[in-house]
Every structure is written in structure tokens, then in C-alpha cells.
C-alpha positions as CSV (number, residue, x, y, z in Angstrom):
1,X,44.8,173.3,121.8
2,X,41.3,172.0,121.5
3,X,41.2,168.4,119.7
4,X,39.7,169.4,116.2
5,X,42.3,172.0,115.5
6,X,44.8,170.7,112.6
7,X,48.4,170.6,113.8
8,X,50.9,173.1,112.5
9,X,54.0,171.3,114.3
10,X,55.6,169.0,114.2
11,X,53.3,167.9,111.3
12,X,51.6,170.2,108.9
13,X,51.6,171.9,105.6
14,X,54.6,174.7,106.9
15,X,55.9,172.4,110.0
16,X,59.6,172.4,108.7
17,X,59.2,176.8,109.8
18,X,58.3,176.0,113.0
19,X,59.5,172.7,114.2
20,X,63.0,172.2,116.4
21,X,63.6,168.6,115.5
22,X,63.1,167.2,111.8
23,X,63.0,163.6,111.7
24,X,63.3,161.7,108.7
25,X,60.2,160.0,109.3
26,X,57.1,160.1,110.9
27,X,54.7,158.0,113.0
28,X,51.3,158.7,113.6
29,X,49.7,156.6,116.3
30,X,45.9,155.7,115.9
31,X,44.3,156.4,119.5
32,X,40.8,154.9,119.7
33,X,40.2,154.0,123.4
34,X,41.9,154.1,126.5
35,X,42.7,150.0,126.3
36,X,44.5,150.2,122.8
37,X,46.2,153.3,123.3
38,X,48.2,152.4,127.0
39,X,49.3,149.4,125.2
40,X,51.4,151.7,122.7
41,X,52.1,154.3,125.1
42,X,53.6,151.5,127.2
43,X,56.0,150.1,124.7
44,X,56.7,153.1,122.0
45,X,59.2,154.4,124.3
46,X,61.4,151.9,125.1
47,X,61.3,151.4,121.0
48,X,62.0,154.6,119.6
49,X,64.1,156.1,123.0
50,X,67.1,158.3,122.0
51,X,66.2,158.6,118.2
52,X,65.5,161.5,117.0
53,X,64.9,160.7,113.0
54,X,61.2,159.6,113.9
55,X,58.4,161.7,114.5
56,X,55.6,161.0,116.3
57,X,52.1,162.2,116.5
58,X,48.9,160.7,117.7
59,X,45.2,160.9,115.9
60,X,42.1,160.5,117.7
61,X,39.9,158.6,116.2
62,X,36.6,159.2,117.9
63,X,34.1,156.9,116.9
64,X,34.3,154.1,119.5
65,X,31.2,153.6,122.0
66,X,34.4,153.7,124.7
67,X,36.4,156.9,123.5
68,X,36.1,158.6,126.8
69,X,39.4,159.7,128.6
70,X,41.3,159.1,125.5
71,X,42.1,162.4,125.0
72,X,42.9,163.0,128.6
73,X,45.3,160.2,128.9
74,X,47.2,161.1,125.9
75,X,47.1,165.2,126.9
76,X,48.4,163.7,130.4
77,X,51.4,161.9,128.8
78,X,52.3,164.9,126.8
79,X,51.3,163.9,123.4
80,X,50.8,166.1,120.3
81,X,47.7,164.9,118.8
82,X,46.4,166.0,115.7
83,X,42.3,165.2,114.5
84,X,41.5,161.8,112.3
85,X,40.7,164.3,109.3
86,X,44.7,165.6,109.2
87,X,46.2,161.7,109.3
88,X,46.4,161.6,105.7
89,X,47.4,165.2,105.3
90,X,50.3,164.5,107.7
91,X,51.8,162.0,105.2
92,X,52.7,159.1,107.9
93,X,55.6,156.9,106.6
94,X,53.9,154.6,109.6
95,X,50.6,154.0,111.2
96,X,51.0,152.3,114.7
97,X,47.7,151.1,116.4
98,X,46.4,148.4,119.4
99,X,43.2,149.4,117.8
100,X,41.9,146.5,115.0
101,X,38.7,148.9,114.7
102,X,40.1,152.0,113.1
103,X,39.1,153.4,109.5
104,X,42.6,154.0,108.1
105,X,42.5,157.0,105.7
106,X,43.8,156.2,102.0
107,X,47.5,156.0,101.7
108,X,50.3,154.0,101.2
109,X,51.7,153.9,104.4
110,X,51.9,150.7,106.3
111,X,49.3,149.9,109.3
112,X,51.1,148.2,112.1
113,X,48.1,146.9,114.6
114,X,49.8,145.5,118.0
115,X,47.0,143.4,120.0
116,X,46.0,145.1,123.2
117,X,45.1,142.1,125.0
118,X,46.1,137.9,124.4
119,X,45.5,137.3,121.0
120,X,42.4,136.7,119.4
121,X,40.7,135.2,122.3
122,X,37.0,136.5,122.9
123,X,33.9,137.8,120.4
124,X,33.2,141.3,120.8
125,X,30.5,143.4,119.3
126,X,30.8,144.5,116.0
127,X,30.7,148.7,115.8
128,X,30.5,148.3,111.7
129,X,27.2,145.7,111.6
130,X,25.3,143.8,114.0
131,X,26.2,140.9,115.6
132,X,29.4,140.2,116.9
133,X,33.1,139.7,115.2
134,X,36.3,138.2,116.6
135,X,38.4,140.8,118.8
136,X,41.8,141.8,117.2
137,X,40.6,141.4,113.3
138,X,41.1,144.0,111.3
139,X,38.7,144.5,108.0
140,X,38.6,142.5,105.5
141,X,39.7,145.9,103.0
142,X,42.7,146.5,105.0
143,X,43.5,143.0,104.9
144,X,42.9,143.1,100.8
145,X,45.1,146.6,100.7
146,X,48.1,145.0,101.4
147,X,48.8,147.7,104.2
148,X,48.0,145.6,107.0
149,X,50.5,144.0,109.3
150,X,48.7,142.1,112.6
151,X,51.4,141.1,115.5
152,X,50.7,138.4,117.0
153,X,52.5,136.8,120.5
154,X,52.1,133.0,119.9
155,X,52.3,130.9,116.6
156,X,48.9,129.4,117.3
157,X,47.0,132.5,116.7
158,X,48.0,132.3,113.1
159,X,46.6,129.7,112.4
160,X,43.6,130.7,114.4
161,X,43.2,133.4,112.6
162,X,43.9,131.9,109.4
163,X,40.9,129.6,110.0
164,X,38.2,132.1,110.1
165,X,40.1,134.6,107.7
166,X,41.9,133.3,105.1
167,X,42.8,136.9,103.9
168,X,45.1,137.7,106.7
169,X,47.6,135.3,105.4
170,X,51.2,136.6,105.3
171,X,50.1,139.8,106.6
172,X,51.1,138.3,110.3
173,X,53.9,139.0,112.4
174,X,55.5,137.5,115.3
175,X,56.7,139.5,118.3
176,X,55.4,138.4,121.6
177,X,53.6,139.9,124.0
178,X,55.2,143.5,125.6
179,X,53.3,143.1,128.2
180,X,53.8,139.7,129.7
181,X,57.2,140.2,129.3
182,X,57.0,143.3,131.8
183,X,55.0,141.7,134.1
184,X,57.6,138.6,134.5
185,X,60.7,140.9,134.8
186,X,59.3,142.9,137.3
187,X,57.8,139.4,139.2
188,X,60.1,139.5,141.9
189,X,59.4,142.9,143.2
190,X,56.0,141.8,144.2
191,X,56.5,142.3,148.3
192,X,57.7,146.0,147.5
193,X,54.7,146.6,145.4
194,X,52.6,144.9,148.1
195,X,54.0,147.6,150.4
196,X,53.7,150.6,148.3
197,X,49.8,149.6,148.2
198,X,49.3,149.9,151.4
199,X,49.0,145.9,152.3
200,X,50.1,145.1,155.9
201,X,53.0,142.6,156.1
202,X,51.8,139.4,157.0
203,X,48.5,139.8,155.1
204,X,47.6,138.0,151.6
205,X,46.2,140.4,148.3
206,X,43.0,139.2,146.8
207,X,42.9,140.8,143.4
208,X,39.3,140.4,141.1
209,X,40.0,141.5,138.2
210,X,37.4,142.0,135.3
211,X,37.0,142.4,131.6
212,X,34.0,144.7,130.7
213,X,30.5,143.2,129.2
214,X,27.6,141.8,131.1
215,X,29.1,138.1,131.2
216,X,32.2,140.2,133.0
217,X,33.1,139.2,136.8
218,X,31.4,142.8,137.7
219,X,28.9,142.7,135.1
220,X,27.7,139.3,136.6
221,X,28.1,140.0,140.1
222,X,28.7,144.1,140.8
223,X,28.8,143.3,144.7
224,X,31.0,140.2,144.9
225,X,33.5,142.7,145.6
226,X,31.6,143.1,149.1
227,X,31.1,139.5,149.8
228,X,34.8,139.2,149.6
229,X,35.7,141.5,151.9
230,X,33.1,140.0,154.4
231,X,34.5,136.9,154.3
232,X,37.6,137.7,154.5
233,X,39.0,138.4,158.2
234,X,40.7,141.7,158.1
235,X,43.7,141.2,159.6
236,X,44.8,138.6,156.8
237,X,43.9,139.7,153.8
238,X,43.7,143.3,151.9
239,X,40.9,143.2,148.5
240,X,42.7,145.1,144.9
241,X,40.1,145.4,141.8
242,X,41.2,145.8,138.4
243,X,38.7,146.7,136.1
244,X,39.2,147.2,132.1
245,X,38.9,150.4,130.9
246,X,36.0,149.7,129.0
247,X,34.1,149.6,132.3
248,X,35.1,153.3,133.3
249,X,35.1,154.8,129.9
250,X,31.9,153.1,129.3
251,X,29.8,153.7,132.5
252,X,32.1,156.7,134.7
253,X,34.3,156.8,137.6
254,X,30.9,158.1,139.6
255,X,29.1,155.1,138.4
256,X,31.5,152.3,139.3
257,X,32.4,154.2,142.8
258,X,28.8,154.7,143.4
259,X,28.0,150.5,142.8
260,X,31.0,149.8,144.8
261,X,30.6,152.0,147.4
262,X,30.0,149.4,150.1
263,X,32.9,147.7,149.3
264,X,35.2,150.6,149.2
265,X,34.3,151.8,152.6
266,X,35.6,148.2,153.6
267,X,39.1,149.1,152.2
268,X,38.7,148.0,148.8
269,X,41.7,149.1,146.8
270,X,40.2,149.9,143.3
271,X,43.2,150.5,141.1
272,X,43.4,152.9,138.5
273,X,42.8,151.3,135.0
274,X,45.8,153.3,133.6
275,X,49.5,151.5,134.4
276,X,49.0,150.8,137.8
277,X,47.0,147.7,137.0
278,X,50.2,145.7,135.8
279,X,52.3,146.1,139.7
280,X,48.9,145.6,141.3
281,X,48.5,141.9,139.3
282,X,52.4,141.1,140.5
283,X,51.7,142.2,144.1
284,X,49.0,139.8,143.8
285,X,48.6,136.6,146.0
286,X,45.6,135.1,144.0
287,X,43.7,136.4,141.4
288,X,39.9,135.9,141.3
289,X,39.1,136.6,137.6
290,X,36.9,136.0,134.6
291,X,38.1,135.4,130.8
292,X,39.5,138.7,130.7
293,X,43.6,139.1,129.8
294,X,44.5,140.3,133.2
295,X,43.6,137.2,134.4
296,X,45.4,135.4,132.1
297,X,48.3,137.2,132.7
298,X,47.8,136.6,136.5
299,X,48.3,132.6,136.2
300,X,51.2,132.7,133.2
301,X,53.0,134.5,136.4
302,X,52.3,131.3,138.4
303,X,49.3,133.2,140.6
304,X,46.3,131.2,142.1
305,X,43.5,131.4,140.2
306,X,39.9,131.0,140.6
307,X,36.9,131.9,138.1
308,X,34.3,133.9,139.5
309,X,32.8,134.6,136.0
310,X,34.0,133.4,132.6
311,X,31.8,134.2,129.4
312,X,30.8,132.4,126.6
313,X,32.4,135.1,124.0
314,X,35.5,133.1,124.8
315,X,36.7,131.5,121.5
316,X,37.1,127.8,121.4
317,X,41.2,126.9,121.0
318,X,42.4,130.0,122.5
319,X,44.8,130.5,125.6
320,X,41.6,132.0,127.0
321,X,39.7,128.8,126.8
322,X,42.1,126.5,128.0
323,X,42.2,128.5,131.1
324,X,38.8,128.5,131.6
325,X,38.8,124.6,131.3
326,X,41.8,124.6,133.7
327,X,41.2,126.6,136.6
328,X,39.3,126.1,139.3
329,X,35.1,127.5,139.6
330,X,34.6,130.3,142.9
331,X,31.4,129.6,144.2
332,X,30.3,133.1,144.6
333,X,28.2,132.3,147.1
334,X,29.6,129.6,149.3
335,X,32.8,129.7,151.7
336,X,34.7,132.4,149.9
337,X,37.2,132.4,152.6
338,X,37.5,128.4,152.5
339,X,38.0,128.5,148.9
340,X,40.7,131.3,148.9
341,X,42.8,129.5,151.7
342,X,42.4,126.3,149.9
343,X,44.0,127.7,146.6
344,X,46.9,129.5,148.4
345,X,47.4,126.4,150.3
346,X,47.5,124.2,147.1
347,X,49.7,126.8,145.3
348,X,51.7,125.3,142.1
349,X,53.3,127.6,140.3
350,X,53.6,125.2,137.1
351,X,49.7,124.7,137.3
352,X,48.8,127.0,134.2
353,X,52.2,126.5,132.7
354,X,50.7,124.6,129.3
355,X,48.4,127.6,129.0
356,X,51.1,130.2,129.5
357,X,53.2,128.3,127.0
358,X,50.0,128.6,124.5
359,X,49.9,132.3,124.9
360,X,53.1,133.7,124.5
361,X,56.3,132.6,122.6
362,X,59.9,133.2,123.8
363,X,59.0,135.1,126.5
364,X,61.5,138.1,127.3
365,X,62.7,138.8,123.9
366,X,59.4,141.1,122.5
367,X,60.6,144.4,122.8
368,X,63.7,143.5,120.6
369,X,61.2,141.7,118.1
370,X,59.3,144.4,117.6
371,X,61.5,147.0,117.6
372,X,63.0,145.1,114.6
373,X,59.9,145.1,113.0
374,X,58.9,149.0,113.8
375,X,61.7,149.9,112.0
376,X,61.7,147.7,109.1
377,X,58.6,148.9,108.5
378,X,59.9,152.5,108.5
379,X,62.6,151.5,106.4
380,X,65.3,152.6,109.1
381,X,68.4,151.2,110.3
382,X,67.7,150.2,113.5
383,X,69.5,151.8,115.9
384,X,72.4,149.9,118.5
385,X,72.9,148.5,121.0
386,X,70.0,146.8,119.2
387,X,68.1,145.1,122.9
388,X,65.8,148.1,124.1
389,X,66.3,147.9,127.7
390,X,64.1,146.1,129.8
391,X,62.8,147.7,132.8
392,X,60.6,147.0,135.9
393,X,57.4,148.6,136.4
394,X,57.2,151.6,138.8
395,X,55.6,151.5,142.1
396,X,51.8,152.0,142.5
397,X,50.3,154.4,144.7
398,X,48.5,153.7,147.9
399,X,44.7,153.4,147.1
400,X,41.6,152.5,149.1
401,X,39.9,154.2,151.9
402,X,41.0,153.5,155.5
403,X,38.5,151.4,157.2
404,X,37.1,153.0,160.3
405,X,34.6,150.6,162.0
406,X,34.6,147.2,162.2
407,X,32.6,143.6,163.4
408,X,34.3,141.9,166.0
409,X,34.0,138.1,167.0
410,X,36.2,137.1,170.0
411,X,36.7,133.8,171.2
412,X,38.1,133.3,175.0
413,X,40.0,129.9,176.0
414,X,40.1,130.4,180.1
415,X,40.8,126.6,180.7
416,X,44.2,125.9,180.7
417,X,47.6,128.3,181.3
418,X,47.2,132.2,180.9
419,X,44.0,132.9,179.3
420,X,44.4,133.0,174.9
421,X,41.7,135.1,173.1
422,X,41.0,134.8,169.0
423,X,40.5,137.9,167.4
424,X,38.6,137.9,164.1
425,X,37.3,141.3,162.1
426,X,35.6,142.5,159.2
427,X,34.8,146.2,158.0
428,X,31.3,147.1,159.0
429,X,30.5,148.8,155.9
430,X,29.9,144.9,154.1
431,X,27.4,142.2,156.1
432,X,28.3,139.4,156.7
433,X,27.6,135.8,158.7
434,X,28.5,135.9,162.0
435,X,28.1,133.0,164.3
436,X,25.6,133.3,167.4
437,X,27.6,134.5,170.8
438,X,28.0,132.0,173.5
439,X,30.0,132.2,177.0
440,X,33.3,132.1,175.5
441,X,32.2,133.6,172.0
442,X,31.1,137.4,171.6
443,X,30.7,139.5,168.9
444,X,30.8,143.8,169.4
445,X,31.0,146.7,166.7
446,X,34.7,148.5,166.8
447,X,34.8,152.1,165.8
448,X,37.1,154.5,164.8
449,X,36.6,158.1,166.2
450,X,36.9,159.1,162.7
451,X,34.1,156.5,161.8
452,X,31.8,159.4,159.3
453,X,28.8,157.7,160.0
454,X,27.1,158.4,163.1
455,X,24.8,155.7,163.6
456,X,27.9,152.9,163.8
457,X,29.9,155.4,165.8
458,X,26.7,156.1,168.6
459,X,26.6,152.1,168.3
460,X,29.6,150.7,168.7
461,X,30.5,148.8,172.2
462,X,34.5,150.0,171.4
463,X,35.7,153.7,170.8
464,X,39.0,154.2,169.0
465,X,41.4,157.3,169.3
466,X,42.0,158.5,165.4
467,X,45.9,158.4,166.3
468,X,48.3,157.8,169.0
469,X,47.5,160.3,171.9
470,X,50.9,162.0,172.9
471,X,50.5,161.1,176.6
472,X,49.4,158.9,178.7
473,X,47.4,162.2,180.5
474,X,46.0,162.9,176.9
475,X,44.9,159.5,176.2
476,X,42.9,159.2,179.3
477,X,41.5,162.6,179.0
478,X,40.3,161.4,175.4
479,X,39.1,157.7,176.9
480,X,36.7,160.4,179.7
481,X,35.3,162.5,177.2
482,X,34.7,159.9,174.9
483,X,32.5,157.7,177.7
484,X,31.1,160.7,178.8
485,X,29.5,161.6,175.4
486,X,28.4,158.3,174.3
487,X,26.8,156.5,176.7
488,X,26.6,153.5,174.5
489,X,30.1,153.2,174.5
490,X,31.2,150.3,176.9
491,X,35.1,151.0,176.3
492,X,37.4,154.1,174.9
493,X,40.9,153.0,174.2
494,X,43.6,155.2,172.7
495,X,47.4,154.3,171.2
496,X,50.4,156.1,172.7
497,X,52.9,157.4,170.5
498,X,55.8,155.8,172.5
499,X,53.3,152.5,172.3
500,X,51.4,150.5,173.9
501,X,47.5,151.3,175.2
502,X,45.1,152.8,177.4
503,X,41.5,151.4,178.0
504,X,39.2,153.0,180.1
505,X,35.5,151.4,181.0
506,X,32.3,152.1,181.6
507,X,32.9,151.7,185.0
508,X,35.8,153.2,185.5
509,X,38.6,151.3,185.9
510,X,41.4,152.3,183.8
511,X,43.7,149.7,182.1
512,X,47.1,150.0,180.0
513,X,47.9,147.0,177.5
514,X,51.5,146.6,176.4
515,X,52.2,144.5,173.2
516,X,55.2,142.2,172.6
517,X,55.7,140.6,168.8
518,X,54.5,142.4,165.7
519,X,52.9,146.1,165.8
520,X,49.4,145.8,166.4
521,X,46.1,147.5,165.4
522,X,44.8,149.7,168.8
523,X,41.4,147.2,167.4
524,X,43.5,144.3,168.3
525,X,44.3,144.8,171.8
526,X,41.0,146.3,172.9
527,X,39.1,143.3,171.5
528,X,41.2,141.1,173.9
529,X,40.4,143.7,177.1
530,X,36.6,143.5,175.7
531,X,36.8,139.8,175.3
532,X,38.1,139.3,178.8
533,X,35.2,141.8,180.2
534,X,32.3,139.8,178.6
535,X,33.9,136.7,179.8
536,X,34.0,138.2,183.5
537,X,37.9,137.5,183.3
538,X,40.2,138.8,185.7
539,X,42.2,142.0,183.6
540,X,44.6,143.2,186.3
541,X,48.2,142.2,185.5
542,X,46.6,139.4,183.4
543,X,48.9,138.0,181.0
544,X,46.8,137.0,177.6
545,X,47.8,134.9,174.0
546,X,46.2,136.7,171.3
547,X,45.6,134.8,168.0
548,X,44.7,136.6,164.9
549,X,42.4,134.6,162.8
550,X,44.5,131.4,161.4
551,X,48.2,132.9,162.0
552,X,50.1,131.0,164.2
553,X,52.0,133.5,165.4
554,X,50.7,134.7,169.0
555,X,50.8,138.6,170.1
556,X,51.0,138.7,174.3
557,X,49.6,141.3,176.1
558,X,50.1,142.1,179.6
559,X,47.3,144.3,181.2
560,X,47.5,146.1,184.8
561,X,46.6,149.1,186.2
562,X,48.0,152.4,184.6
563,X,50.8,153.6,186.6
564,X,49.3,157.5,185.9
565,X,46.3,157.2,188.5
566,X,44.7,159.5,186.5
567,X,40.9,158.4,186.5
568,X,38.6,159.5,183.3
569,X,36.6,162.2,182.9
């Protein structure tokens, strides 16, 4: 049914002829932009689940500058949603909103307004007048009505807000934060969301997160996201970005993918803005963030935290601003690697405990708070048992393009015991600094077969089979055909499903690498046999350490001549 069309159920002037379920009440929920309206959408349910005497419908209201995919997400959830224009016609007994900005139509009916972020915390511009207004704040009119009722998570943003509007008194109510509370049940499940994401074991998440404006961590620096991955050695560390949903409804999927693009052909997982953002920020290791919530949220849950951005639309007194004064600065353009390292390293989960405490009171008991106040509102009985359950959040999906070409710096130790060869790599698709080659130091471009772009793939010193070859015959047929067509190519090596590797070279010896200790990428085992070639190593039955980056662990790898006899080509 297209937007504009009035409702005829479950709302409407003849809704009791058609409708299957009358409640005794009913609930329209103000939807202005995507931010405001996933708040509600991720809370309503666990309040109102298994009663059927509320009804509950949701308005559009259309007039924000970010209203796009409003609609979508509330057609994707299944939501009945009626125009602005039939919200008094529908005779609410309740208006529910995360939106501070909406123009409630005349009534009676109470206006519940949830925050959608951590209080009262930044300046925002004002949609109404020029100039800029505090975020959360509803109008002074609906203030004056009588109708309004503002939750709040933490005492202190009472009398925040009293301070700059004196008419908000006693219309204030204190529930907690949903949200936070989610987030901290569902803390200990952060190794399974790690794994649902795609991240390697052994590897650390880097999440930036962002808030949207020009003072924003992407609005200040659109390709730190690169840098990041550049710096970071790619067999340590996966790269998540959350971005608000003002930055996609705002500018466009197309736009943002189009910015990033380098960065997400290096693997960046860009999470979608909807849900997934909350299991993503658990999964986290560290969180490089700005003033935004999300990274506020990220160090109440005991994260690492360093500042890449943080704007000056911060308020003074807030949670927000005693974070910004707490956490650490990320030079954006120094040792981003050093600096990450160091703040895992000196990781205290108490370290923005005062801050957390600022933020949200009696953590874990929201739900149940406002749930008591949702219905008292309604002027229902609330329903028993009277705790709305608490749940952890659902798995995300796997995001991020598979990386399919890499840089490749070796380093070869020859002098004492079996020869030991350091493996360090970072995605092609991002720059980065890479230290001159020496005689034990050498640096080569790694590609994928399935590499799309044909300049790095007609470059690269190392070939890569797409996937395990399913014999040794079939591998070495692949490693001659693949020497044969790129002359460039100094080294073909292919997986084999029942493991371990084949390597064939330029000049046509043939090698087979077999790998004891963790599973490793076919890039990993090929840079040691390259390694050992540019360092005019023997390779035969050669037993070699591998090191991987700073992990102490060591991989060995025995290489010797294949056993097949079958020579490339």
C-alpha cells in the first residue's frame, strides 16, 4: 500500500469491520528517521510481547533532511504504517517516539519520547530555525502542553536539562538506557560474534565507529579507514566500520561504498547501520571512535578506546565530554599500528568506568522500567511475570569483501638452527610504508587468481590458486598454466584439499610445503618458499620457523621435492 494512503485496519473510521484483533488501546509510533525509529523497534517488542489489548501502528513523519529508508525499514519489519495526516484521526491513547523533532498533531494523548542515543550529549542543527539546539529536546509547546514525557537513563541529565530548559521540569522520567543494557548481557558472546563476522581466530577487530556531521570520524577523515588497514598487518587484525544512519540516509549506500572503496577492497567489514551494529561493537577488541554514542557504548563495555575525531557540538558536563577528556588522542597520521597495540596492551577494563557510571543508572533493569512506565501511561495493568525477558543479540552476518592480492615483506634469519622467516602483509588495494629491501629483507606483490584487477594480477611475483586444487596432478597442472601465461609470475602455488601445498618456479623445480600448528593462508607458506628463493636458501627438505607478524606462536614448514614427479606445464 503506497505510504500516503489512510489506513482502514487496524485503525480507521470502520476498522472494528475489518480488523481480527481489537485491542483496548492503541499505540501509534512516530517514525522520523532510521536512528529514532530502530531504537523503538528494538525495545517495543520485548514490552508489549504476548498482549494483545494494545494496538500498534506507526506514522511517518516525513519532514526530516535524513527520512530516507524509513519507510523501507519499517515495511521490512512488517509494520502497518499509516500517513502523519491520519495520527490524530486514529485517536492514539499513546504516542511513542526516539524522535524529540516531531510535530505532534493536537490531542490529548500522551507523547512518550525515548532518547535514541546517550542523553542530551551533543548540539545538533536545528530543522525549525537556524542555528543549532541541543539533541533530545523536545519544543518548548510540547513541553508547555503538558503531553510530554522525556526518558532519560541517568539522573544527571535532569538536571542538565533542567539548566537550559526550565520547562521540562517534572515532565522527565527515569528508565535507563535499553540499549546499553543489551549490549552488556550479550558481552560475553563476543568470540562467537567475532566468528560469525568472518574474523580469523587469533586476529584482533579494530572497529571505527562514527557519528554523522563534518566534525564526525568520517567526515574529518573519509580515508582513515584505509590507513588503518595499511598499517595494520593482515594476519593480526580484521577492520569493522559503523557508521550512523545519518551518514547513509543522508549521502547513499553508493556514496559511502564509492569513498570507501579502497578500503573495502582491503577487507573492510562495513556493517549494516540497522541491528547489526550492536554484535559488531561487542565483537569488538578496540574501538577507534569519535563523540558519537557507539563509542561511548564501546568503553562503558570496558573496550579500548582511542579518539580519532571528537567534535566540538559535544556539550560540556555530559558522559560524552568526560570521555572525550578521558581517552586517549589517535594520531591519524603517525604509527597507527603502535598505537593500537599499545592500547590493547594497556587494556583496563575499569578505565571508563566513572564515565559509564555518568551515563547510565542501574544498569540491567530498563526494560522493566519502562515497560512500567509504557503502560502507566496507557493506563493498563501491566501484564505478569512483570521482567520482560532479557535476551542476547543475534548473530551478525559475514560482511566485507575477500581480499585477493596482497604486499608482502619477508624477513629471513639464516644464522643460527633451521632457517626462521617473518611474514608480514597488507591488502594491496590501500598503500602503505614499506621499508627498503635488503639481503635478508624483501618485499613482493601476492595475488589471488581471482585478483579482478589485471594490472596487480600480470604484476605480482606470487600466483595463488582461488581454492584447494583436488590433486596433487591438478595443482601442478594449475602452477604450469599459470607460469606459462604470465611470464611475470616468478612462483604459482596451489592448496590441496587434503592440505598442505604445491609451489612450482620459474625455473622449474617443483616444491610441496606441509604445515604443522594452526591452518594457514596458501599466502603464508609461499612467502616463506619466496623468502628462501630471494635469499638463495637451500629449499629441499628444508625445515623453516615461520613467524607471523608479532605472534609468538611459530608455524614449521618442511619443504622437499613433490613425491608426484610430475613437472609443470
Amino acid at each position: 500500500m503506497h505510504a500516503s494512503q489512510p489506513l482502514r485496519v487496524p485503525v480507521g473510521s470502520d476498522a472494528v469491520r475489518w480488523s481480527t484483533f481489537h485491542g483496548e488501546k492503541t499505540l501509534v509510533v512516530a517514525a522520523r528517521t532510521v536512528t529514532s525509529t530502530v531504537r523503538v523497534l528494538e525495545c517495543l517488542p520485548a514490552l508489549l510481547r504476548g498482549d494483545g489489548r494494545v494496538t500498534v501502528v506507526f506514522a511517518h513523519d516525513p519532514t526530516s533532511a535524513f527520512n530516507d529508508g524509513v519507510l523501507d525499514l519499517l515495511h521490512d519489519a512488517g509494520c502497518r504504517v499509516i500517513p502523519w495526516e491520519q495520527v490524530s484521526h486514529a485517536d492514539p491513547d499513546l504516542i511513542l517516539t526516539a524522535s524529540e523533532n516531531i510535530d505532534v498533531p493536537e490531542g490529548h494523548c500522551p507523547v512518550l519520547v525515548l532518547p535514541h542515543g546517550i542523553g542530551f550529549q551533543k548540539q545538533v542543527p536545528d530543522a525549525r530555525a537556524p542555528g543549532d539546539r541541543l539533541s533530545g529536546v523536545v519544543p518548548d509547546s510540547l513541553l508547555e502542553s503538558g503531553r510530554a514525557w522525556l526518558a532519560i537513563s541517568h539522573p544527571s541529565q535532569e538536571e542538565q536539562l533542567l539548566s537550559s530548559h526550565p520547562k521540562a521540569a517534572g515532565r522527565t522520567l527515569l528508565v535507563g538506557d535499553p540499549c546499553y543494557d543489551e549490549l552488556l548481557v550479550s558481552a560475553g558472546r563476543a568470540g562467537a560474534y567475532r566468528r560469525a563476522l568472518g574474523v580469523p581466530g587469533g586476529h584482533r577487530l579494530v572497529v571505527l565507529s562514527s557519528t554523522w556531521g563534518g566534525s564526525s570520524l568520517i567526515g574529518r577523515d573519509p580515508g582513515l579507514a584505509a590507513r588503518v588497514l595499511a598499517a595494520l598487518p593482515y594476519d593480526e587484525f580484521r577492520v569493522a566500520a559503523i557508521l550512523h544512519p545519518n551518514v547513509w540516509a543522508g549521502h547513499g549506500s553508493w556514496q559511502i561504498r564509492t569513498l570507501l572503496a579502497p578500503a573495502l577492497e582491503a577487507g573492510l567489514m562495513l556493517i549494516p547501520h540497522v541491528h547489526a551494529w550492536r554484535s559488531a561493537l561487542v565483537a569488538a577488541d578496540v574501538v577507534v571512535g569519535d563523540h558519537g554514542s557507539v563509542t561511548l557504548y564501546g568503553a562503558a563495555l570496558g573496550k579500548p578506546v582511542l579518539l580519532g575525531a571528537f567534535g566540538s557540538e559535544a556539550v560540556e558536563g555530559t558522559a560524552a565530554a568526560a570521555l572525550g577528556r578521558t581517552a586517549p588522542r589517535l594520531d591519524t597520521l603517525g604509527d597507527v599500528h603502535a598505537q593500537i597495540a599499545s592500547a590493547l596492551a594497556g587494556q583496563a577494563p575499569d578505565r571508563f568506568a566513572a564515565v559509564a557510571e555518568g551515563a547510565f543508572d542501574r544498569p540491567g533493569q530498563s526494560l522493566a522500567r519502562l515497560r512500567t512506565v509504557l503502560y502507566h501511561l496507557l493506563d493498563l495493568a501491566e501484564p505478569l511475570p512483570a521482567p520482560p525477558p532479557e535476551r542476547c543479540l543475534a548473530e551478525p552476518g559475514a560482511v566485507g569483501a575477500e581480499v585477493t592480492s596482497w604486499t608482502v615483506t619477508t624477513a629471513v634469519a639464516l644464522d643460527e638452527g633451521p632457517p626462521a622467516v617473518t611474514v608480514r602483509r597488507r591488502p594491496a588495494a590501500v598503500p602503505g610504508v614499506d621499508e627498503d629491501e635488503t639481503a635478508t629483507r624483501f618485499r613482493h606483490l601476492a595475488c589471488d587468481e581471482r585478483e579482478p584487477e589485471r594490472r596487480l594480477v600480470e604484476s605480482a611475483s606470487v600466483l595463488l590458486r582461488g581454492g584447494p586444487a583436488p590433486s596433487a596432478s591438478a595443482a601442478l597442472r594449475w602452477v604450469g598454466q599459470t607460469l606459462e601465461r604470465l611470464p611475470g609470475c616468478r612462483l604459482a602455488a596451489a592448496a590441496l584439499r587434503g592440505g598442505g601445498y604445491v609451489a612450482g618456479l620459474r625455473d622449474g623445480r617443483i616444491l610441496e610445503a606441509t604445515v604443522t600448528g594452526p591452518t594457514a593462508h596458501p599466502g603464508l607458506p609461499t612467502a616463506v618458499v619466496y623468502a628462501l628463493l630471494r635469499a638463495g636458501a637451500p629449499l629441499e627438505d628444508a625445515l623453516v620457523s615461520l613467524r607471523v607478524g608479532e605472534r609468538e606462536e611459530d608455524v614449521t614448514i618442511r619443504l622437499r621435492a613433490p613425491s608426484t614427479g610430475v613437472a609443470p606445464g
